[in-house]
Each structure stands twice: as C-alpha cells, then as structure tokens.
mmCIF file of the N, C-alpha and C atoms, coordinates in Angstrom:
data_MODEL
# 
_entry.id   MODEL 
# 
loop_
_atom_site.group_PDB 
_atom_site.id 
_atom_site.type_symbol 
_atom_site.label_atom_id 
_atom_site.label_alt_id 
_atom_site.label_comp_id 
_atom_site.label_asym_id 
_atom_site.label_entity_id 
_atom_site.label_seq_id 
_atom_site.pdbx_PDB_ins_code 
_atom_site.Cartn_x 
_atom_site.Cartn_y 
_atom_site.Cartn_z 
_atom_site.occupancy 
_atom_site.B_iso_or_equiv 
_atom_site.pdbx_formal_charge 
_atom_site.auth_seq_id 
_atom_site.auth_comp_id 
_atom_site.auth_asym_id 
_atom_site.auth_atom_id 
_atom_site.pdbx_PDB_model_num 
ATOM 1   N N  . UNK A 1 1  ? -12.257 -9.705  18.369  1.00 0.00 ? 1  UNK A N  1 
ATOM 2   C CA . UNK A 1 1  ? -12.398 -11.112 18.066  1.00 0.00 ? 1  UNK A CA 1 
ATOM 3   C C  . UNK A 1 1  ? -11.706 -11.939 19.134  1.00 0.00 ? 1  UNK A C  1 
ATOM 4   N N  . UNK A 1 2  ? -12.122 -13.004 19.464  1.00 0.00 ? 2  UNK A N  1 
ATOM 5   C CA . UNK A 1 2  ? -11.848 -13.980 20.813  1.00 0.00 ? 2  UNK A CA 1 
ATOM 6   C C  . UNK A 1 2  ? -10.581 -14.509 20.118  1.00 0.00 ? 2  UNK A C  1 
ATOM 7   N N  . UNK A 1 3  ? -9.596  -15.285 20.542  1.00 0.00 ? 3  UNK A N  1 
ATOM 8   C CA . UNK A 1 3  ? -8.910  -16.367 19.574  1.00 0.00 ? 3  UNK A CA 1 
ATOM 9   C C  . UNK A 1 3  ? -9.688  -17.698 19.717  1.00 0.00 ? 3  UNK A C  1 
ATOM 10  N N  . UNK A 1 4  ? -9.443  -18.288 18.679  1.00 0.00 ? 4  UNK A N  1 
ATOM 11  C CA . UNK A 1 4  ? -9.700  -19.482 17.939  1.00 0.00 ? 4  UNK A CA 1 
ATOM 12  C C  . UNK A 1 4  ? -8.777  -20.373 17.389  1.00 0.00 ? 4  UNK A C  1 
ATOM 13  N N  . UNK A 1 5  ? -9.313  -21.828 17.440  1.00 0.00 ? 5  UNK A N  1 
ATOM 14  C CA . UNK A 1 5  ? -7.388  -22.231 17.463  1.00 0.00 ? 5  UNK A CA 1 
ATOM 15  C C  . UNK A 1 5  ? -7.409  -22.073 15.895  1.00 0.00 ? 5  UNK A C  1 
ATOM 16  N N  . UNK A 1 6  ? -8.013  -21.901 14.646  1.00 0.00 ? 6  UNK A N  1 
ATOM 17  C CA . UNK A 1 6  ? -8.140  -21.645 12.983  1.00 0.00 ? 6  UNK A CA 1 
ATOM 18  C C  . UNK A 1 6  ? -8.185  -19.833 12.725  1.00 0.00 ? 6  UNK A C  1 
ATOM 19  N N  . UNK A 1 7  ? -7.750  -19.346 12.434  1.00 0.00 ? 7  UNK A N  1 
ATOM 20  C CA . UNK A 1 7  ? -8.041  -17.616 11.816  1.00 0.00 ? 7  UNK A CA 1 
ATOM 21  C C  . UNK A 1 7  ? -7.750  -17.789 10.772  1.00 0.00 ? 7  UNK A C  1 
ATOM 22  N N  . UNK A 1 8  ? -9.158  -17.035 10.561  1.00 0.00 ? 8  UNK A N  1 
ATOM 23  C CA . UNK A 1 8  ? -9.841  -16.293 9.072   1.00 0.00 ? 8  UNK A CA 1 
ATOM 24  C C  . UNK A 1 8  ? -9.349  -14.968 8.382   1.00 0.00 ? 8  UNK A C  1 
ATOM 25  N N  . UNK A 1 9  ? -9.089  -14.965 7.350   1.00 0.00 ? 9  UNK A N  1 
ATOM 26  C CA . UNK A 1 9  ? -8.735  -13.620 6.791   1.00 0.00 ? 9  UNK A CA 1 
ATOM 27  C C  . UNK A 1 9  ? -9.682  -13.172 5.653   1.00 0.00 ? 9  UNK A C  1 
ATOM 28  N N  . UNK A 1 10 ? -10.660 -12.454 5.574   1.00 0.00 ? 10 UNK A N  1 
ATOM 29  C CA . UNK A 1 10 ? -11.586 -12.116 4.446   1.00 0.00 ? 10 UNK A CA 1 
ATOM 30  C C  . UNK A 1 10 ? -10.819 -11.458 3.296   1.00 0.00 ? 10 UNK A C  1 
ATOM 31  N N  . UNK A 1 11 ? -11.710 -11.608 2.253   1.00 0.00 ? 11 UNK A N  1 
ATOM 32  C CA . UNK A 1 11 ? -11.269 -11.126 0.853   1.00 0.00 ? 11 UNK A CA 1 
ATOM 33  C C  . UNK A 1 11 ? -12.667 -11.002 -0.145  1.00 0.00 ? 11 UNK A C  1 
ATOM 34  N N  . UNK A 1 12 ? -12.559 -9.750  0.176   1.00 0.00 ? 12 UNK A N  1 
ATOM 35  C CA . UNK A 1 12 ? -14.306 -9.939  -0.668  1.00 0.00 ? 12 UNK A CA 1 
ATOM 36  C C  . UNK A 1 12 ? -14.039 -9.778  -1.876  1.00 0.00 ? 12 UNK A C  1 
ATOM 37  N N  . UNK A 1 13 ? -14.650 -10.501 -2.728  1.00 0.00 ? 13 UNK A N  1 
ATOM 38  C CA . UNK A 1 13 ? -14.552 -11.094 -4.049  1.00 0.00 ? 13 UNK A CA 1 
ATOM 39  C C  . UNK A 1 13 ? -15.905 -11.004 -5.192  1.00 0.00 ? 13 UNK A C  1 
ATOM 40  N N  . UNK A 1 14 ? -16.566 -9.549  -4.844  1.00 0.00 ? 14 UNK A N  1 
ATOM 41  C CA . UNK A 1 14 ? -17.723 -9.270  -5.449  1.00 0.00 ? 14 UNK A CA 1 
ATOM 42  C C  . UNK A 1 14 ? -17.458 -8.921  -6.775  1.00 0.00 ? 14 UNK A C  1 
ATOM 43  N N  . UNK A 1 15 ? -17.689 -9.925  -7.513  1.00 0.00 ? 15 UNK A N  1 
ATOM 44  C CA . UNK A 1 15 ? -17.665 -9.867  -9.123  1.00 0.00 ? 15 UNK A CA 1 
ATOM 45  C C  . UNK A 1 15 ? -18.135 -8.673  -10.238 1.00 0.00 ? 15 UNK A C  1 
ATOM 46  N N  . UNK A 1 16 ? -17.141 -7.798  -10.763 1.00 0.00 ? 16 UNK A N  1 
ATOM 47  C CA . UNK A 1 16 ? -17.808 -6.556  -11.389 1.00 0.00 ? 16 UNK A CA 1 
ATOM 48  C C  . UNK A 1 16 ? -18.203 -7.143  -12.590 1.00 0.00 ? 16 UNK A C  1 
ATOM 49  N N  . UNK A 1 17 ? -18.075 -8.526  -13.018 1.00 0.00 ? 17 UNK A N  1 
ATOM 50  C CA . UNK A 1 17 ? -18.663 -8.318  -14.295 1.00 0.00 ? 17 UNK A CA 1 
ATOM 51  C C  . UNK A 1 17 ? -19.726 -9.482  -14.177 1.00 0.00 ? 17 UNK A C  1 
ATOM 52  N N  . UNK A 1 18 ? -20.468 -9.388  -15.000 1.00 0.00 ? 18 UNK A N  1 
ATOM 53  C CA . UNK A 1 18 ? -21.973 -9.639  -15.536 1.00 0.00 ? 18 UNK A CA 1 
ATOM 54  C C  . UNK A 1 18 ? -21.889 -11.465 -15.703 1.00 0.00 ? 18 UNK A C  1 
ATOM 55  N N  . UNK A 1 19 ? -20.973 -12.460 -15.756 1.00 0.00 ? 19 UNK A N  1 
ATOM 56  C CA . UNK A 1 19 ? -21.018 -13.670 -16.192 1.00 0.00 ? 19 UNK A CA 1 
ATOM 57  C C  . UNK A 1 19 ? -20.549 -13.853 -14.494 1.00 0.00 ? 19 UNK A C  1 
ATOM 58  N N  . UNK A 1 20 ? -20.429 -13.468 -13.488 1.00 0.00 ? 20 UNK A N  1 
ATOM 59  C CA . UNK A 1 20 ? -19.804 -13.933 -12.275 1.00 0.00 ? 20 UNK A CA 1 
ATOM 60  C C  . UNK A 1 20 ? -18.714 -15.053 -12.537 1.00 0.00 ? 20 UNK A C  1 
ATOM 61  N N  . UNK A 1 21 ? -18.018 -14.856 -12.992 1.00 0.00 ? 21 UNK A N  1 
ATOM 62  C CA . UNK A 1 21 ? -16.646 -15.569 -13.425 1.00 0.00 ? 21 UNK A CA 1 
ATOM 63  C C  . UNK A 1 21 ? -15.998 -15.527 -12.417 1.00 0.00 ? 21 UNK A C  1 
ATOM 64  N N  . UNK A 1 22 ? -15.034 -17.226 -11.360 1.00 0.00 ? 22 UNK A N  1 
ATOM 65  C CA . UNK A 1 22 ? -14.905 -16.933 -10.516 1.00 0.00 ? 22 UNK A CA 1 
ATOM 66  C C  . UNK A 1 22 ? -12.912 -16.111 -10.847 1.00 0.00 ? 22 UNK A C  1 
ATOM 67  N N  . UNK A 1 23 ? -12.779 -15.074 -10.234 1.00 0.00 ? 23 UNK A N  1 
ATOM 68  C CA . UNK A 1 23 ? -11.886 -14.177 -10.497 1.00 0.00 ? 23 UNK A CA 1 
ATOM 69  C C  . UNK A 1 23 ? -10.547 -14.981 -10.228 1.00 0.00 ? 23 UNK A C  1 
ATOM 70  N N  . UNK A 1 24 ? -10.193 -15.507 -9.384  1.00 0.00 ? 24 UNK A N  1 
ATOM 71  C CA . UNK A 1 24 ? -8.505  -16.215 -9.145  1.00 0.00 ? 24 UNK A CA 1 
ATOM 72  C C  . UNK A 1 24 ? -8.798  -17.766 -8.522  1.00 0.00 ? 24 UNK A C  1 
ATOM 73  N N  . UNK A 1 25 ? -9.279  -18.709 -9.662  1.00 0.00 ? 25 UNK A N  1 
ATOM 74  C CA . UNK A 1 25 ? -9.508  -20.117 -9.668  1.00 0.00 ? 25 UNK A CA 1 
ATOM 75  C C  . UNK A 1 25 ? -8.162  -20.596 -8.810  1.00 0.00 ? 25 UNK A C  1 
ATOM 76  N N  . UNK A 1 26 ? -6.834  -20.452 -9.229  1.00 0.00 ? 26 UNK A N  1 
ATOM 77  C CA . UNK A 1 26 ? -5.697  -21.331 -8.846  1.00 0.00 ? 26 UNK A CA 1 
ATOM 78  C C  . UNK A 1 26 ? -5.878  -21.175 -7.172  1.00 0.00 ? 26 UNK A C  1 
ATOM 79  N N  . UNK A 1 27 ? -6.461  -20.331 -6.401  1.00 0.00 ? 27 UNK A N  1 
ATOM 80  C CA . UNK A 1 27 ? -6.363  -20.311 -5.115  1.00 0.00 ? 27 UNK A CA 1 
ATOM 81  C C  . UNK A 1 27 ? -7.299  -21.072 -4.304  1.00 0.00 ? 27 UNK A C  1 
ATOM 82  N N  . UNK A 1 28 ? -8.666  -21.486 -5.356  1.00 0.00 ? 28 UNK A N  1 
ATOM 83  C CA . UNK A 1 28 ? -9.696  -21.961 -4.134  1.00 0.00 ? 28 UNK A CA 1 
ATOM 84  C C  . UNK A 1 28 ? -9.073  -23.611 -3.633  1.00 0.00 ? 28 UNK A C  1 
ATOM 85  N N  . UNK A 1 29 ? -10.021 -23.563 -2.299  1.00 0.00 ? 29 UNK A N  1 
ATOM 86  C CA . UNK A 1 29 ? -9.617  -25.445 -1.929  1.00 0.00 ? 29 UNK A CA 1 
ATOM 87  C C  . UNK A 1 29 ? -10.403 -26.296 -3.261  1.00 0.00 ? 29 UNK A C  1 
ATOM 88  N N  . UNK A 1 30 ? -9.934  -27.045 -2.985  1.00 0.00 ? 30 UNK A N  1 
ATOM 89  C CA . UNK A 1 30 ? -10.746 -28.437 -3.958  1.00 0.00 ? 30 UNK A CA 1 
ATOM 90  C C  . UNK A 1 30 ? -12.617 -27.813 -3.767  1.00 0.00 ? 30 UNK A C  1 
ATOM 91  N N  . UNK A 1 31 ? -13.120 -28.078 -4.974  1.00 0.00 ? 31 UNK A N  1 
ATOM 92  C CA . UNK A 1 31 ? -14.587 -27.198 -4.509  1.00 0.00 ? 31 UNK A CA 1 
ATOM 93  C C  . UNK A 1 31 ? -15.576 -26.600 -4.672  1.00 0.00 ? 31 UNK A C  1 
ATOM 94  N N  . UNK A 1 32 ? -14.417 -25.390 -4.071  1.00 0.00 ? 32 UNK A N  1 
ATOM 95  C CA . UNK A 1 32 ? -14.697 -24.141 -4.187  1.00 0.00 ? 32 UNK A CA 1 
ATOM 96  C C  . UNK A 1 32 ? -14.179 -23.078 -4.931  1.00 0.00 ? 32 UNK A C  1 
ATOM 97  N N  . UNK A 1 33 ? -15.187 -21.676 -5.540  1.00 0.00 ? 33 UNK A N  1 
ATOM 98  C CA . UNK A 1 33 ? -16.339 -21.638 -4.018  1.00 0.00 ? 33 UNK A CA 1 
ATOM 99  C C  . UNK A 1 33 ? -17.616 -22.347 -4.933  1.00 0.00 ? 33 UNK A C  1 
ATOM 100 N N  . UNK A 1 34 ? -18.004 -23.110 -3.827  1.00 0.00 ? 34 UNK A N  1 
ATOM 101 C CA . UNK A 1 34 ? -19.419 -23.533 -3.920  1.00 0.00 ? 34 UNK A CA 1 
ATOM 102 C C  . UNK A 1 34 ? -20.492 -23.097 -3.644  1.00 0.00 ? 34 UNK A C  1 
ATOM 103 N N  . UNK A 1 35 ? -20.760 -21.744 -3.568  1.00 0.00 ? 35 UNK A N  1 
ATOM 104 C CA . UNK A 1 35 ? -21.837 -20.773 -3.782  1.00 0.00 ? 35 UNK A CA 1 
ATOM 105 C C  . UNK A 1 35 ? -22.734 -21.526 -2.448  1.00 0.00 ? 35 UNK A C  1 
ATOM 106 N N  . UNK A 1 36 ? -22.607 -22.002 -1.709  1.00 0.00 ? 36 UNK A N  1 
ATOM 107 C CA . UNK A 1 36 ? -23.308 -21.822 -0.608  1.00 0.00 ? 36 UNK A CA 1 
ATOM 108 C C  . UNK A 1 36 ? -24.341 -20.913 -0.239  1.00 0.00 ? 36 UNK A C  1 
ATOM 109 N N  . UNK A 1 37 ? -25.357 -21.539 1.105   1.00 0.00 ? 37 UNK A N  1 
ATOM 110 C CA . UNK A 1 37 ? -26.399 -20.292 1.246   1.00 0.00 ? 37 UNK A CA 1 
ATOM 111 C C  . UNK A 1 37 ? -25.891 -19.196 1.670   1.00 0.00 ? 37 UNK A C  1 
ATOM 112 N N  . UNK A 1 38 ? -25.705 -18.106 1.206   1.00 0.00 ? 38 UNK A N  1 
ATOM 113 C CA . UNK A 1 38 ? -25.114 -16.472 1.944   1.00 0.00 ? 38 UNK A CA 1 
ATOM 114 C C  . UNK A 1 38 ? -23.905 -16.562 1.857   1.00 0.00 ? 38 UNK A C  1 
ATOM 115 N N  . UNK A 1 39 ? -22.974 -17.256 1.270   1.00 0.00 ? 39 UNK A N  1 
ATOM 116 C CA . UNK A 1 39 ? -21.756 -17.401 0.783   1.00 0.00 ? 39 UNK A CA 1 
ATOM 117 C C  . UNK A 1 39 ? -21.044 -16.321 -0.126  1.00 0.00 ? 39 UNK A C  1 
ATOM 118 N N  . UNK A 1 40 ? -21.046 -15.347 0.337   1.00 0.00 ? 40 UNK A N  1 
ATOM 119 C CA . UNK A 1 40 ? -20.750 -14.050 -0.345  1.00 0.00 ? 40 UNK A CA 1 
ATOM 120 C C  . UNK A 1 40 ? -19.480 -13.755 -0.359  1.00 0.00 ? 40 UNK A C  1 
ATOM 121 N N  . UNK A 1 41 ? -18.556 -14.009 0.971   1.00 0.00 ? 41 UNK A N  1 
ATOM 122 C CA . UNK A 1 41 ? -17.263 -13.478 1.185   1.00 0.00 ? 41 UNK A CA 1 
ATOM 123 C C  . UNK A 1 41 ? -16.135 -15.049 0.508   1.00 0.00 ? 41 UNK A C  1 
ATOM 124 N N  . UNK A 1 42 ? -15.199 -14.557 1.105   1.00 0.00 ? 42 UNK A N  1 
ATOM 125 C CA . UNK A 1 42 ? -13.830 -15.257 0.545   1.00 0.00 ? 42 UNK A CA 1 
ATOM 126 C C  . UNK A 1 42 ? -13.114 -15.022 2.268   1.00 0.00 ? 42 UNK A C  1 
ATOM 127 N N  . UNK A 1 43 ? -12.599 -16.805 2.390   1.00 0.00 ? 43 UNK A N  1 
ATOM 128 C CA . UNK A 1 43 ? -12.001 -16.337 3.751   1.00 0.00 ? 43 UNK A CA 1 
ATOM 129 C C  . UNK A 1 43 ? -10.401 -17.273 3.456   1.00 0.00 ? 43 UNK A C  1 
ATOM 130 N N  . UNK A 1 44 ? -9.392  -17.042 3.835   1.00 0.00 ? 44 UNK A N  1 
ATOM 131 C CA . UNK A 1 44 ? -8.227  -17.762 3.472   1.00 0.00 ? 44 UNK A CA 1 
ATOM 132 C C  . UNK A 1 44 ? -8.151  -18.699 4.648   1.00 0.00 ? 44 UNK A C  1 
ATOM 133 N N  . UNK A 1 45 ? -8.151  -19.673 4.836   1.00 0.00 ? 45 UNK A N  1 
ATOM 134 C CA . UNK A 1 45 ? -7.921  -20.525 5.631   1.00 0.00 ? 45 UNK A CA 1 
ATOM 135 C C  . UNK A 1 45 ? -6.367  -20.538 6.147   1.00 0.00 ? 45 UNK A C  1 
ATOM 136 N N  . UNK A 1 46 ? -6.010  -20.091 7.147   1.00 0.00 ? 46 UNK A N  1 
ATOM 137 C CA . UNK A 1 46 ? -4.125  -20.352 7.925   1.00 0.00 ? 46 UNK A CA 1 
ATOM 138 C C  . UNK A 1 46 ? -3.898  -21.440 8.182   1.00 0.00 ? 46 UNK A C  1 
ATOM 139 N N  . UNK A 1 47 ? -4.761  -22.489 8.031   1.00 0.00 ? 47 UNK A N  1 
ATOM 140 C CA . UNK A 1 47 ? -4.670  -23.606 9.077   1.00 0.00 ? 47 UNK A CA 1 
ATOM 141 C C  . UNK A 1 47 ? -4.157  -24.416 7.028   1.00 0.00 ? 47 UNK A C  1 
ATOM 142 N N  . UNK A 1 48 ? -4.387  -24.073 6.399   1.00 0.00 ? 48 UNK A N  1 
ATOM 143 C CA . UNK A 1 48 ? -4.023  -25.163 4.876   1.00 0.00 ? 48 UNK A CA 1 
ATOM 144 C C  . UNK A 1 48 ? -2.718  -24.333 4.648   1.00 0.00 ? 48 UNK A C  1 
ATOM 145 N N  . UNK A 1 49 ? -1.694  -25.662 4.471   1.00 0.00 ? 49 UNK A N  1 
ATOM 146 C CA . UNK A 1 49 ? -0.371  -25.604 3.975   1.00 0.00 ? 49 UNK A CA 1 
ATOM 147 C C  . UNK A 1 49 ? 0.436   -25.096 2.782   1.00 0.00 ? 49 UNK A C  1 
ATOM 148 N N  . UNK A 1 50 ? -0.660  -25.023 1.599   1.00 0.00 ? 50 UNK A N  1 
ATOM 149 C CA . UNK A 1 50 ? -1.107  -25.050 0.587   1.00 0.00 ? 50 UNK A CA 1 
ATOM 150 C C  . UNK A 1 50 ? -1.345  -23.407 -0.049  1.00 0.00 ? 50 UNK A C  1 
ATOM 151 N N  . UNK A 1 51 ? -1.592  -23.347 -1.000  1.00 0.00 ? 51 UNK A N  1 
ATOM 152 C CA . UNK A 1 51 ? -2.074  -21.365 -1.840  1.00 0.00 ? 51 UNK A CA 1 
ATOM 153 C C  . UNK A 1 51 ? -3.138  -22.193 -1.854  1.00 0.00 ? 51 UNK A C  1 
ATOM 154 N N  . UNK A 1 52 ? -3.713  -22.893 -2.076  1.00 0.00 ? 52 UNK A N  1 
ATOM 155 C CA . UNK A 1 52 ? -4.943  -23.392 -2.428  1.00 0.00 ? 52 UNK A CA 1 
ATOM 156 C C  . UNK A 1 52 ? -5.660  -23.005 -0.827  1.00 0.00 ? 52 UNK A C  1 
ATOM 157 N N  . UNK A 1 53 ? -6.176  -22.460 -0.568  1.00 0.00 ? 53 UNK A N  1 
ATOM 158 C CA . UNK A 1 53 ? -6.849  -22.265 1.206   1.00 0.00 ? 53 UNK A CA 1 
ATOM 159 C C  . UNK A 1 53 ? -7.349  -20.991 1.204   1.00 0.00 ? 53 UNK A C  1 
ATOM 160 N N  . UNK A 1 54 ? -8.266  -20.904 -0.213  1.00 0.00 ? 54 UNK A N  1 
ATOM 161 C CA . UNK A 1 54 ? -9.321  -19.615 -0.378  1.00 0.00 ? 54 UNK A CA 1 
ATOM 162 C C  . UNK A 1 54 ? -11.096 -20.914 -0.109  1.00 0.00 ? 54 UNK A C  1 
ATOM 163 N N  . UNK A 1 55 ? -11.409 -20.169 0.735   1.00 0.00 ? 55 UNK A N  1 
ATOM 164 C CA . UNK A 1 55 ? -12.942 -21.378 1.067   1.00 0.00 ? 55 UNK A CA 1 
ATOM 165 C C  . UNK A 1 55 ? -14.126 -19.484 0.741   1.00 0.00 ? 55 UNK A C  1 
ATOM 166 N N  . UNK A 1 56 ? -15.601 -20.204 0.219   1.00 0.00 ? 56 UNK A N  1 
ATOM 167 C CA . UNK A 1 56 ? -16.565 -18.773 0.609   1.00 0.00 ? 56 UNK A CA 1 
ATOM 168 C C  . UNK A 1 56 ? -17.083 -19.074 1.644   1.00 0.00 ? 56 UNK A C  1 
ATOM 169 N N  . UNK A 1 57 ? -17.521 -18.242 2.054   1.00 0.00 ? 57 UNK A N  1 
ATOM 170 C CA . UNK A 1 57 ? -17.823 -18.343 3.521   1.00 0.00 ? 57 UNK A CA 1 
ATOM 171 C C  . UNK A 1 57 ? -19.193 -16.831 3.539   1.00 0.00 ? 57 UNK A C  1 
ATOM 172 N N  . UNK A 1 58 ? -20.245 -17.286 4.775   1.00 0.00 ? 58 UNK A N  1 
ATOM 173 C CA . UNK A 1 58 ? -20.934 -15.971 5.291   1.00 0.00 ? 58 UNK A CA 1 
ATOM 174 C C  . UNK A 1 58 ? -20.436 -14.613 5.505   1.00 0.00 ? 58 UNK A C  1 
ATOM 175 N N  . UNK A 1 59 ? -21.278 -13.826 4.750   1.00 0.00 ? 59 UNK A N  1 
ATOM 176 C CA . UNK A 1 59 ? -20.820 -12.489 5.351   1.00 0.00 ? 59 UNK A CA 1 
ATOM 177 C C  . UNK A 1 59 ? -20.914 -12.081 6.876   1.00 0.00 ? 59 UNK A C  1 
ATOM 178 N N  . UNK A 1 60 ? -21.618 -12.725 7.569   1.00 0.00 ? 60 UNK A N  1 
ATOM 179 C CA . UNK A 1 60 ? -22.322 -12.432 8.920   1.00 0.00 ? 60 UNK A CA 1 
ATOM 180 C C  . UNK A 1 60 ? -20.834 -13.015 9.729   1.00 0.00 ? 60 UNK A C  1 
ATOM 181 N N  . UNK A 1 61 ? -20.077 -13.264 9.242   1.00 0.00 ? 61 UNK A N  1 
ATOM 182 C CA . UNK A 1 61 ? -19.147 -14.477 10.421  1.00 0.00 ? 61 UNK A CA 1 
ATOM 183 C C  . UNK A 1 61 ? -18.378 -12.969 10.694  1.00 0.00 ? 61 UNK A C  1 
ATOM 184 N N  . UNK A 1 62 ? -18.001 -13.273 12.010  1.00 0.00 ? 62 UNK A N  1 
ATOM 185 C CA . UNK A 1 62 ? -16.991 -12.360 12.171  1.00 0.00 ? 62 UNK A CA 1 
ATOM 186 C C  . UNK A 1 62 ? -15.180 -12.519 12.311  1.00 0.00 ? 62 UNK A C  1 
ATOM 187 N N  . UNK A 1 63 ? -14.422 -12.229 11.557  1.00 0.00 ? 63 UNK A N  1 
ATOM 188 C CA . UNK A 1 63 ? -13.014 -12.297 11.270  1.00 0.00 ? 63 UNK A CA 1 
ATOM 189 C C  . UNK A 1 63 ? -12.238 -10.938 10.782  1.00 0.00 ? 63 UNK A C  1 
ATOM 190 N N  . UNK A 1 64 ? -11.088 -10.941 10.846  1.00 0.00 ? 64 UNK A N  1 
ATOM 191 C CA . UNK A 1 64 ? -10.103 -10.172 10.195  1.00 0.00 ? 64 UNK A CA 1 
ATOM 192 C C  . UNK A 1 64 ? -10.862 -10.089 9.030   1.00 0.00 ? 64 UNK A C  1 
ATOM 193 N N  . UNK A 1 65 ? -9.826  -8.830  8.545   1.00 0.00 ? 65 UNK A N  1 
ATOM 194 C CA . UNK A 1 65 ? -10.060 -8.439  7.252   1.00 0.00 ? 65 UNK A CA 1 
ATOM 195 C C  . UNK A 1 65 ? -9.236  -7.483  6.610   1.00 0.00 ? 65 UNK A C  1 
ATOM 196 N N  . UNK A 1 66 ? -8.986  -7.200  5.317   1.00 0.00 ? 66 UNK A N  1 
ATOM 197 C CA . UNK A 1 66 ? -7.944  -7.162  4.398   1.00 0.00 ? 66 UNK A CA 1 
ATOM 198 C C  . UNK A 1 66 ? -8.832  -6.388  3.387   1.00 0.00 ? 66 UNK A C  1 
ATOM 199 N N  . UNK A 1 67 ? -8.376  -4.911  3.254   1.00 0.00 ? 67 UNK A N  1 
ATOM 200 C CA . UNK A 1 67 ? -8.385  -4.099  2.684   1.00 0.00 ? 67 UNK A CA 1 
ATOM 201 C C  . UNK A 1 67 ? -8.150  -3.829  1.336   1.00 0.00 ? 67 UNK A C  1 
ATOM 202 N N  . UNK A 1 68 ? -8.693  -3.167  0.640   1.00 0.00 ? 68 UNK A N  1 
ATOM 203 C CA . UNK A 1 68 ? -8.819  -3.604  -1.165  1.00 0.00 ? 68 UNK A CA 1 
ATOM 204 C C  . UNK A 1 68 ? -7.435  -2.385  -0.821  1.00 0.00 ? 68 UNK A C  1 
ATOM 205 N N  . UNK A 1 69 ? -6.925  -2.978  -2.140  1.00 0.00 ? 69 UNK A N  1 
ATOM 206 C CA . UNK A 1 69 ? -5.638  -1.835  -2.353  1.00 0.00 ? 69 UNK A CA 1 
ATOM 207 C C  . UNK A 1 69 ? -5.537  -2.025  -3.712  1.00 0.00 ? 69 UNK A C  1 
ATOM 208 N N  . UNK A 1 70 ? -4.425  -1.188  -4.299  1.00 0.00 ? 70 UNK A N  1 
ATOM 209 C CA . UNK A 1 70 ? -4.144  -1.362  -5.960  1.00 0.00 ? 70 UNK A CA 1 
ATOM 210 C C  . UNK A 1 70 ? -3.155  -2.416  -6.036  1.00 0.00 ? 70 UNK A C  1 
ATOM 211 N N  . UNK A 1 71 ? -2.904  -3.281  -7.011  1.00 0.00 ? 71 UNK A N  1 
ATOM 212 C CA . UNK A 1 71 ? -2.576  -4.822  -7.002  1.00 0.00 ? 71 UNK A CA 1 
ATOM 213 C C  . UNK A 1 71 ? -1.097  -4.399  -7.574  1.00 0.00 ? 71 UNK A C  1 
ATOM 214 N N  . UNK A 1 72 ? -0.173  -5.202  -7.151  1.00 0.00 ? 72 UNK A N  1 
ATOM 215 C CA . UNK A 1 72 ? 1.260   -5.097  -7.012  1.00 0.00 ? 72 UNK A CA 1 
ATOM 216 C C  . UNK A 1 72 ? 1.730   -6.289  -7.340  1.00 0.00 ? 72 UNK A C  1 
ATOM 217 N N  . UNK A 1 73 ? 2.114   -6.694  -8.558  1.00 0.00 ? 73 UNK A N  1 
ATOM 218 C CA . UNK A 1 73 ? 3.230   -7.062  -9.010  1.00 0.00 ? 73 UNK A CA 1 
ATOM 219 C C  . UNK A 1 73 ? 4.527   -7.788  -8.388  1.00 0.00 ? 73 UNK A C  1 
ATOM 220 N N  . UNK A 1 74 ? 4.688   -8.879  -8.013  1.00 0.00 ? 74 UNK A N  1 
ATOM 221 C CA . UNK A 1 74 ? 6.146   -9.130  -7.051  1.00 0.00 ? 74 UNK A CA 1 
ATOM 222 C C  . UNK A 1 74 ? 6.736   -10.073 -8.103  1.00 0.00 ? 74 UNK A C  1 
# 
C-alpha cells in the first residue's frame, strides 16, 4: 500500500444472523453504516478523534487489515 495522508483499517462485519442487525452501533460515525452500493466492509477511520470512526466502505478498496480473533475482555 502507497501512504496516504488518511489510513484505513478493515473490520469485516458480515452478519451471522438472519435480521442483519447492525452488530456494535456505539462505534459507527453519525450515519452509518449506510449500506451503500458494495458497501460490505467496515473501515475505522484514524483521521476521527472520536470511537465513533467505524464508516462501510467497498470491499474492492485496498487497506490494512485486522484479523478476526477471539474477543477479549479489558
């Protein structure tokens, strides 16, 4: 990936259950996600100050990315 003066961090957010319920509301920007055309992924925006700086975004874009793991507790 080139740098860019904004980096993206993906989080794919493919819904296992049947009502597509969006899974962790408190994080999106004002919004979102707004189901956009091909709007499949989840990208965290670095550039928002904020927890709120989850936007959806194309699968086709190319960025970092962040690995499913088992969820941890802090």
């Amino acid at each position: 990936l080139s740098p860019a003066p904004h980096e993206y961090f993906t989080l794919s957010l493919i819904a296992r259950n049947s009502s597509m319920t969006c899974l962790c509301p408190r994080f999106w920007l004002k919004g979102e996600p707004s189901g956009g055309l091909d709007e499949n992924c989840t990208v965290i925006l670095k550039s928002e100050k904020s927890l709120n700086n989850w936007n959806d975004s194309r699968s086709d874009w190319k960025r970092y990315r962040i690995c499913e793991a088992a969820a941890v507790t802090v």
